[in-house]
The first five atom37 places (N, CA, C, CB, O) and aatype in JSON, in Angstrom:
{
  "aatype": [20, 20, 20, 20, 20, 20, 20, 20, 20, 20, 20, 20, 20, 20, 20, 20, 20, 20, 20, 20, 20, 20, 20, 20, 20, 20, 20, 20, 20, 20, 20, 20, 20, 20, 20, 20, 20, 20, 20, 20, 20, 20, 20, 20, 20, 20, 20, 20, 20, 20, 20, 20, 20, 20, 20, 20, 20, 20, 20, 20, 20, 20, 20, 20, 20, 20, 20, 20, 20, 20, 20, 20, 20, 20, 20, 20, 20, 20, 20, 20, 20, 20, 20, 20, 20, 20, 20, 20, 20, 20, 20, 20],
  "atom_mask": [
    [1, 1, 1, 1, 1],
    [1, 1, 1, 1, 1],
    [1, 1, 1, 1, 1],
    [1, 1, 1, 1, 1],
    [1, 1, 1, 1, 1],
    [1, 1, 1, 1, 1],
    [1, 1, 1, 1, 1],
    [1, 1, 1, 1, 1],
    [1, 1, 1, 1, 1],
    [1, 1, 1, 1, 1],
    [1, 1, 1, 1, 1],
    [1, 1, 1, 1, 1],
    [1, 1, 1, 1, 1],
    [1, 1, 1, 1, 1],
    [1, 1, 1, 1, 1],
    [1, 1, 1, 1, 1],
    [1, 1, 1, 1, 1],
    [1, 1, 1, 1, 1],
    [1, 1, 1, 1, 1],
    [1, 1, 1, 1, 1],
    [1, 1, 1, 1, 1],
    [1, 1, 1, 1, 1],
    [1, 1, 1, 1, 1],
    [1, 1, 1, 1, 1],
    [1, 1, 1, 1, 1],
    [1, 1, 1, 1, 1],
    [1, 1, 1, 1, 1],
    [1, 1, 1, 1, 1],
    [1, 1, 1, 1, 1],
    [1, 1, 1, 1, 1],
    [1, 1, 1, 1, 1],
    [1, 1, 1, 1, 1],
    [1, 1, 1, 1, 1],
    [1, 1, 1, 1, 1],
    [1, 1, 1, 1, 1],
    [1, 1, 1, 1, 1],
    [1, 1, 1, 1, 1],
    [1, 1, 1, 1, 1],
    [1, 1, 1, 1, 1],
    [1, 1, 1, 1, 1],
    [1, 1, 1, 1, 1],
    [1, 1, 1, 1, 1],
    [1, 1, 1, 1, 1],
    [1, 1, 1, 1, 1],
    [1, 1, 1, 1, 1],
    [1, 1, 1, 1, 1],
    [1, 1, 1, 1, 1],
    [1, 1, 1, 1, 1],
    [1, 1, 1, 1, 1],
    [1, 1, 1, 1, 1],
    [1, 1, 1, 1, 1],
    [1, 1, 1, 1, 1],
    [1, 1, 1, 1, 1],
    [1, 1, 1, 1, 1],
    [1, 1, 1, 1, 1],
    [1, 1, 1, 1, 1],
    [1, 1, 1, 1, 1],
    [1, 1, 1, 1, 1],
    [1, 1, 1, 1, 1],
    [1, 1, 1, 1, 1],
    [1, 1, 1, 1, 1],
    [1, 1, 1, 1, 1],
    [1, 1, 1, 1, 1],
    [1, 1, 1, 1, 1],
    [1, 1, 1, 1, 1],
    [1, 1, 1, 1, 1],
    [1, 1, 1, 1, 1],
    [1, 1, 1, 1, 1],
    [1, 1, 1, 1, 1],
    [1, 1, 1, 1, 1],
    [1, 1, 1, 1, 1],
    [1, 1, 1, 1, 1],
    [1, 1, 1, 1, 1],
    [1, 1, 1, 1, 1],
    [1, 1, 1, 1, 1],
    [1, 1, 1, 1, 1],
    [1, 1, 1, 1, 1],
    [1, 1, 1, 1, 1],
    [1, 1, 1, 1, 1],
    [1, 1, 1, 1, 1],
    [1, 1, 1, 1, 1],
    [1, 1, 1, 1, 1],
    [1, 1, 1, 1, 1],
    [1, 1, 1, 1, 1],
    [1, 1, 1, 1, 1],
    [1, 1, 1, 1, 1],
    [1, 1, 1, 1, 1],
    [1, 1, 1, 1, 1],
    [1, 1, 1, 1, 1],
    [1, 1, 1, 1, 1],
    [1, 1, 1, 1, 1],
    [1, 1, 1, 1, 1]
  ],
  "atom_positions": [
    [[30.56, 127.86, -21.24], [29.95, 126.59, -20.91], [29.22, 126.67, -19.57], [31.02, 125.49, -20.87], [28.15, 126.12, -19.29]],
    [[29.83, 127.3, -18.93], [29.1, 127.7, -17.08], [27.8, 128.49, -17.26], [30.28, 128.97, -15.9], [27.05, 128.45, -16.28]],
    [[27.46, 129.07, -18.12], [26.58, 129.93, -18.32], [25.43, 128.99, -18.59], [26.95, 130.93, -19.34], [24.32, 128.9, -18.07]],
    [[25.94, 128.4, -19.43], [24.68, 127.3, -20.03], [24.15, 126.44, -18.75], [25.38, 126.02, -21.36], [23.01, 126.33, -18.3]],
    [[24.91, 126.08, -18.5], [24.25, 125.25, -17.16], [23.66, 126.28, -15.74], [25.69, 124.13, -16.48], [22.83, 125.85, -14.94]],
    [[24.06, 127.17, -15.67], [23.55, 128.16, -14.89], [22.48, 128.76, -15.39], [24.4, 129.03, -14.62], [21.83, 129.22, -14.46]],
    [[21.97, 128.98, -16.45], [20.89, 129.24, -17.32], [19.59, 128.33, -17.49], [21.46, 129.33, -18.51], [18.42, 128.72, -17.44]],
    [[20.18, 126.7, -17.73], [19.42, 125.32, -17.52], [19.28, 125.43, -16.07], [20.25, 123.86, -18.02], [18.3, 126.05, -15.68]],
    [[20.07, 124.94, -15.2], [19.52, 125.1, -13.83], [18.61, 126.46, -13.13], [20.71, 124.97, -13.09], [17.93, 126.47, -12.1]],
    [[18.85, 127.39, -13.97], [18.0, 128.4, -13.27], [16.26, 127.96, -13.99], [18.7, 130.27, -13.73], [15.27, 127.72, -13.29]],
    [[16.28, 127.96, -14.95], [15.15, 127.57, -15.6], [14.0, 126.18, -15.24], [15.74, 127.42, -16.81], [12.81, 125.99, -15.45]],
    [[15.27, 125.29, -14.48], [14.72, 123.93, -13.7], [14.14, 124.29, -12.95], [15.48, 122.98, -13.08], [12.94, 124.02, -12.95]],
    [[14.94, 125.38, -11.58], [14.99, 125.81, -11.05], [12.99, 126.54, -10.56], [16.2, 126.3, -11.53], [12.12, 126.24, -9.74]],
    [[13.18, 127.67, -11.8], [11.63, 128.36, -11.75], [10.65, 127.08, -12.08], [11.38, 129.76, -13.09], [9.8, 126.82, -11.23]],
    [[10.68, 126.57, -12.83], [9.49, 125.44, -13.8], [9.43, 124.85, -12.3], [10.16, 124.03, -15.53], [8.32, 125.09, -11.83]],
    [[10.45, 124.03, -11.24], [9.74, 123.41, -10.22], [9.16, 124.49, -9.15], [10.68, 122.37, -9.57], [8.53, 124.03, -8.2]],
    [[9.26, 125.3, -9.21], [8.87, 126.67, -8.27], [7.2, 127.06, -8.72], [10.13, 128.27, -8.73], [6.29, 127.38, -7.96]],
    [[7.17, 126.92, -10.09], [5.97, 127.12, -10.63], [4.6, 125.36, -9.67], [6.47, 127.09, -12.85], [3.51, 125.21, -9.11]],
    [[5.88, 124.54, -10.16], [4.93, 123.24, -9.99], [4.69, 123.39, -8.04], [5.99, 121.37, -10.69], [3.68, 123.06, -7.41]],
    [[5.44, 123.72, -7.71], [5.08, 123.77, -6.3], [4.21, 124.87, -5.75], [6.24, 123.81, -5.6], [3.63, 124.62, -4.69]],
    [[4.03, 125.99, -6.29], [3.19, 126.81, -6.41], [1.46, 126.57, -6.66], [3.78, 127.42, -7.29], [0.47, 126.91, -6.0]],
    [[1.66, 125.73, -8.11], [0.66, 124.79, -8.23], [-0.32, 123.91, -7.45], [1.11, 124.2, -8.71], [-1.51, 123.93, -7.14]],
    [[0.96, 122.98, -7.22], [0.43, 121.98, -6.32], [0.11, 122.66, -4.47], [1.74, 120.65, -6.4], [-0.47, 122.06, -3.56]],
    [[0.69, 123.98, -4.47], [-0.08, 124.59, -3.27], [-1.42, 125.12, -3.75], [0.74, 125.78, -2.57], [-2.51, 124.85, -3.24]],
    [[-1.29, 125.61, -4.38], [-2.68, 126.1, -5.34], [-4.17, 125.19, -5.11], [-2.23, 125.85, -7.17], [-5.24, 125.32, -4.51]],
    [[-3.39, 124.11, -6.09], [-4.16, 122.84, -5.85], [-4.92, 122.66, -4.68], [-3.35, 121.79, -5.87], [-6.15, 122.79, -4.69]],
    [[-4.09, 122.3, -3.38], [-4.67, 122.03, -2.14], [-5.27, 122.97, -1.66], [-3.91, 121.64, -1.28], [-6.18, 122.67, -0.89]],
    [[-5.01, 124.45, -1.91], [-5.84, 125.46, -1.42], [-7.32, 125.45, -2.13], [-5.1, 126.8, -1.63], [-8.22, 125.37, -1.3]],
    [[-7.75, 125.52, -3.49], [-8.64, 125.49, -3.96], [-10.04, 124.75, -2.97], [-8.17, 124.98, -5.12], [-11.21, 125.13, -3.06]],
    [[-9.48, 123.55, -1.99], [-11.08, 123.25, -1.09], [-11.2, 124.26, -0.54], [-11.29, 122.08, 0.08], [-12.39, 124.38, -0.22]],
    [[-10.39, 125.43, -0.11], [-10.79, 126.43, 1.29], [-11.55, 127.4, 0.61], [-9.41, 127.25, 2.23], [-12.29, 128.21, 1.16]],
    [[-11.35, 127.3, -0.69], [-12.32, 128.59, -1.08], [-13.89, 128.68, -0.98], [-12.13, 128.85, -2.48], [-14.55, 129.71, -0.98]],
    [[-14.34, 127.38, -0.9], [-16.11, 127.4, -0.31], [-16.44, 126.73, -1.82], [-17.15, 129.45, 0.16], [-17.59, 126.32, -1.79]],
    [[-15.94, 126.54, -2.87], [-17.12, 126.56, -3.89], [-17.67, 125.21, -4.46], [-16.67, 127.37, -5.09], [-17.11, 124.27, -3.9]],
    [[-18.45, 124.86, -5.24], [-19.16, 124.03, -5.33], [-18.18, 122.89, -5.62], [-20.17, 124.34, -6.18], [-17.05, 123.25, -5.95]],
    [[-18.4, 121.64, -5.55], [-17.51, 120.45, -5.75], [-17.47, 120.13, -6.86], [-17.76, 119.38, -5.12], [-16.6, 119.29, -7.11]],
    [[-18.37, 120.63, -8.07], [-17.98, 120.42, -9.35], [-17.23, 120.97, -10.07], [-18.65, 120.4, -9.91], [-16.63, 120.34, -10.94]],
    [[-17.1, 122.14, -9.89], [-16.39, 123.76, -9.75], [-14.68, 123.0, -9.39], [-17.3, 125.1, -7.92], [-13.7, 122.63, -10.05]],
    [[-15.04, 123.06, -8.16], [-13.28, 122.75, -7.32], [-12.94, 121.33, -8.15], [-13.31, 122.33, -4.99], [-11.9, 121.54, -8.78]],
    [[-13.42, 119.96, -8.4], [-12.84, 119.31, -9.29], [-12.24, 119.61, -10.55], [-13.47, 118.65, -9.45], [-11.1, 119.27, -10.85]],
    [[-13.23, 120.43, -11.48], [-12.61, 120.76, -12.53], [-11.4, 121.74, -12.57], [-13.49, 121.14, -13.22], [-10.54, 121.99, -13.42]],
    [[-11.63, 122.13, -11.51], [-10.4, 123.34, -11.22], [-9.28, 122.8, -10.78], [-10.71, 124.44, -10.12], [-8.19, 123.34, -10.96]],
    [[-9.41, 121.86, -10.24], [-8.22, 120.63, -10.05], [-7.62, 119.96, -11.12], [-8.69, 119.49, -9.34], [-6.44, 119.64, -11.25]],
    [[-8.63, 119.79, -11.91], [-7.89, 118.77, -13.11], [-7.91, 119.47, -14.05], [-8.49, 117.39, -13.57], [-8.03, 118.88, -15.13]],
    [[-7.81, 121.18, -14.09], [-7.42, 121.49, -14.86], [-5.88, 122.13, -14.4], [-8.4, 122.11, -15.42], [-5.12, 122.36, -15.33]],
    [[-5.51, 122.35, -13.32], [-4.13, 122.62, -12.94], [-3.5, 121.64, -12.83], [-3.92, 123.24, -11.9], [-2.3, 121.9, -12.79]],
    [[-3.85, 120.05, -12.71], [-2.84, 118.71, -12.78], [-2.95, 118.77, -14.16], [-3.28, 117.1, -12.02], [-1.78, 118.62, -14.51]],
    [[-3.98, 118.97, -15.72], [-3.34, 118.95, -16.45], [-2.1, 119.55, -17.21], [-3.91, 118.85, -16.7], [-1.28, 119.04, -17.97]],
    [[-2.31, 121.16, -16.61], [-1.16, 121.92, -16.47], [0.16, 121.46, -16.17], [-1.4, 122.7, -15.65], [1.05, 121.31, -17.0]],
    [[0.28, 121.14, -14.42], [1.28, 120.5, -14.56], [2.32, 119.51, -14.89], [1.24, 120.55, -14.29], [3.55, 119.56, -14.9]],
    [[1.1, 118.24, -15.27], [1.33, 117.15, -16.34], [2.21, 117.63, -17.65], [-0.17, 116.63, -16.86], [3.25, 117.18, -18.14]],
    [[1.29, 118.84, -18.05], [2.35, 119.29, -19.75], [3.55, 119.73, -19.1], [1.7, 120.91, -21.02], [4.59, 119.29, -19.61]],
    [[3.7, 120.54, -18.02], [5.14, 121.36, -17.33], [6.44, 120.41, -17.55], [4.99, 121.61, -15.4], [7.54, 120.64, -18.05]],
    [[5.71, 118.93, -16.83], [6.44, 117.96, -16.65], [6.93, 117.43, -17.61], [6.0, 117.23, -16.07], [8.16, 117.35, -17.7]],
    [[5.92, 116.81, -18.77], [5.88, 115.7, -20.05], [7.3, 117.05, -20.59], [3.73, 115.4, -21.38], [8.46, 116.64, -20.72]],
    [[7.01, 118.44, -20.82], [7.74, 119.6, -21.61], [8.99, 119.26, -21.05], [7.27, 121.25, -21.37], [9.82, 118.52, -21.56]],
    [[9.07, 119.89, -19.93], [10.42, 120.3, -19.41], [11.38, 119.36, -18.65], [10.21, 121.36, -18.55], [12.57, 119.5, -18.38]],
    [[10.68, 118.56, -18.45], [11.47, 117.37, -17.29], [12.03, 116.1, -17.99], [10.28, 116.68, -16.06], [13.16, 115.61, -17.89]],
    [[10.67, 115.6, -18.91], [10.44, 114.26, -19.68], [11.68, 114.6, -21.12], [8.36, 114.07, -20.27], [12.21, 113.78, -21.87]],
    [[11.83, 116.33, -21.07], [12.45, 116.82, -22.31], [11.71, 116.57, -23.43], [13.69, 116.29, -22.53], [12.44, 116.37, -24.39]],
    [[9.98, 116.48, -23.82], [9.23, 116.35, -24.84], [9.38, 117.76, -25.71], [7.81, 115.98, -24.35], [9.22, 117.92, -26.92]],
    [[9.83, 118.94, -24.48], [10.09, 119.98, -25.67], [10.39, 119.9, -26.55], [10.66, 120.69, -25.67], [9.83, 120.43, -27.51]],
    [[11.5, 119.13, -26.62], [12.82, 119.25, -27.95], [12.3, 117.78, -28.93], [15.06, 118.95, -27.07], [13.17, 117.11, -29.47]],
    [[11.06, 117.46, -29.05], [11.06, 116.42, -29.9], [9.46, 116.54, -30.48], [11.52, 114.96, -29.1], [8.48, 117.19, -30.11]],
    [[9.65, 115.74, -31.37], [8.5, 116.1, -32.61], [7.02, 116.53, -31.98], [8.2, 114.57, -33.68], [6.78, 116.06, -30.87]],
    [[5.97, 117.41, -32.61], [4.63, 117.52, -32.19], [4.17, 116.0, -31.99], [3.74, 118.36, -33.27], [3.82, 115.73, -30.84]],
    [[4.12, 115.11, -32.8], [3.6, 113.81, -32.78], [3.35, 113.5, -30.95], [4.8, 112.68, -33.67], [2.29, 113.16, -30.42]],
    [[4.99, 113.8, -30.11], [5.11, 112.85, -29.3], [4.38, 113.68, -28.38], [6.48, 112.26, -29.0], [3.82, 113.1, -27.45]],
    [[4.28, 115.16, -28.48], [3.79, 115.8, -27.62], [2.72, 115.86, -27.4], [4.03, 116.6, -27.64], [2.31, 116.18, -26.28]],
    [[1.77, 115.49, -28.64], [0.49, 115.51, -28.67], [-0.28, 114.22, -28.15], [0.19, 115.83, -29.94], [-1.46, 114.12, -27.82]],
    [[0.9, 113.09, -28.18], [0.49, 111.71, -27.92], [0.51, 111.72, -26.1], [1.72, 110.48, -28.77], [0.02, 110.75, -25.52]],
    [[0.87, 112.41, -25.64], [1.09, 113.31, -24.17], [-0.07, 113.86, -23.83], [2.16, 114.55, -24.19], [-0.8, 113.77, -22.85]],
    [[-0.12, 114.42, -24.77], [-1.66, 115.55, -24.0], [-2.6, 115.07, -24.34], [-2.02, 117.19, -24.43], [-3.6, 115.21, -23.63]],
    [[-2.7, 114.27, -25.62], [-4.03, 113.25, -25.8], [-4.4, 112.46, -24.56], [-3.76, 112.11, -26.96], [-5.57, 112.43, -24.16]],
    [[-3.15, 111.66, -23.8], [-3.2, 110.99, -22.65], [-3.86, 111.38, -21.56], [-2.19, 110.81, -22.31], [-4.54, 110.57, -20.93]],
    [[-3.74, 112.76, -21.19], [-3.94, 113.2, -20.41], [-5.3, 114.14, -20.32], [-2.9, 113.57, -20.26], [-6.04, 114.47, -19.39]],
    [[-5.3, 114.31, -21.26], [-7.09, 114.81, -21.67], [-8.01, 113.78, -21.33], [-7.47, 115.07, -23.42], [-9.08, 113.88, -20.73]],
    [[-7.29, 112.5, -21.92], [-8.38, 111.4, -21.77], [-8.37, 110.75, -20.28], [-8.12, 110.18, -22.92], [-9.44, 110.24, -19.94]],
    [[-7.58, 110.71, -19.61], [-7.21, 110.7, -18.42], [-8.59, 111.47, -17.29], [-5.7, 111.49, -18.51], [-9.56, 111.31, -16.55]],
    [[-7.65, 112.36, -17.99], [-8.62, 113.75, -16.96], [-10.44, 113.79, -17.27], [-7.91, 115.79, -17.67], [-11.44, 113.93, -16.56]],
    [[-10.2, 113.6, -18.64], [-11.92, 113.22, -18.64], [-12.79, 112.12, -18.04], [-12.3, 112.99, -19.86], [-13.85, 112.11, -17.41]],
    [[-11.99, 111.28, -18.45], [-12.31, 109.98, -17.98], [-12.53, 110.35, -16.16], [-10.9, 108.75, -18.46], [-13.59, 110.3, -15.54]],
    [[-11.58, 110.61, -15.79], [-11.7, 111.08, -13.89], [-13.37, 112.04, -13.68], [-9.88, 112.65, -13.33], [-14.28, 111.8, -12.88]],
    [[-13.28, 112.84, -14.44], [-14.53, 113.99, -14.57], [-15.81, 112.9, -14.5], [-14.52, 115.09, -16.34], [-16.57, 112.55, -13.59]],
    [[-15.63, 112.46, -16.22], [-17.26, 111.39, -16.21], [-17.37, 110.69, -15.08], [-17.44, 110.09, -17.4], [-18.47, 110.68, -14.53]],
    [[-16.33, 110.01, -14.54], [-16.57, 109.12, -13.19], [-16.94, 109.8, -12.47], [-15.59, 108.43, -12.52], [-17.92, 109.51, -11.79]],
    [[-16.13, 111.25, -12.34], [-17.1, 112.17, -10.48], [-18.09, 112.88, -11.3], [-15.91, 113.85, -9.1], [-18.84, 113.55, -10.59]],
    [[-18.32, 112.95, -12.36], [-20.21, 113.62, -12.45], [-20.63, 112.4, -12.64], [-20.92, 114.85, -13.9], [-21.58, 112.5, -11.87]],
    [[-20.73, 111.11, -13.1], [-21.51, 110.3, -12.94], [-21.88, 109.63, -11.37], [-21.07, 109.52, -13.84], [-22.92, 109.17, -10.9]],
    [[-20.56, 109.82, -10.82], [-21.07, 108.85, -8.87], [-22.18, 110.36, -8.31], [-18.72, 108.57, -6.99], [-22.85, 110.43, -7.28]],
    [[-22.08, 111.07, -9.04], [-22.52, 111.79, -8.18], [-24.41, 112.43, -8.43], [-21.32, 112.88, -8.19], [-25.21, 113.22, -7.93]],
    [[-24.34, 111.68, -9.27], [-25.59, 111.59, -9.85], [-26.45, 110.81, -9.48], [-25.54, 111.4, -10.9], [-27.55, 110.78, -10.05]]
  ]
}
């Protein structure tokens, strides 16, 4: 029984190690110089990343039907697009 939870917690464990990694990632991406359309999309494509990490492993969507998972990432596609059209359109 100790194993299992030492196994779950180690696994919590990496998945938030990953997201913090990320979200350093994230903030580093302005220092690299590159264009602002470039560095947005490169942004919202690692918050959608971590969005699924989360909805998967945290929310526990792993363990339950495609339906709910997909009703997740649909969200968040549309989300994230929706953010995109707004910064290529102000910027136009």
């Amino acid at each position: 029984m100790h194993n299992i939870h030492r196994v779950s917690n180690l696994f919590s464990t990496v998945i938030w190690l990953i997201l913090v990694v990320l979200t350093v990632a994230t903030y580093s991406i302005d220092l690299l110089g590159m264009s602002r359309k470039l560095t947005m999309l490169m942004i919202l494509a690692i918050t959608l990343l971590k969005s699924q990490m989360v909805a998967n492993f945290f929310m526990g969507l792993s363990k339950t039907k495609t339906l709910w998972r997909g009703i997740m990432l649909g969200y968040f596609l549309i989300v994230g697009g929706l953010i995109a059209l707004a910064y290529f359109h102000a910027s136009h």
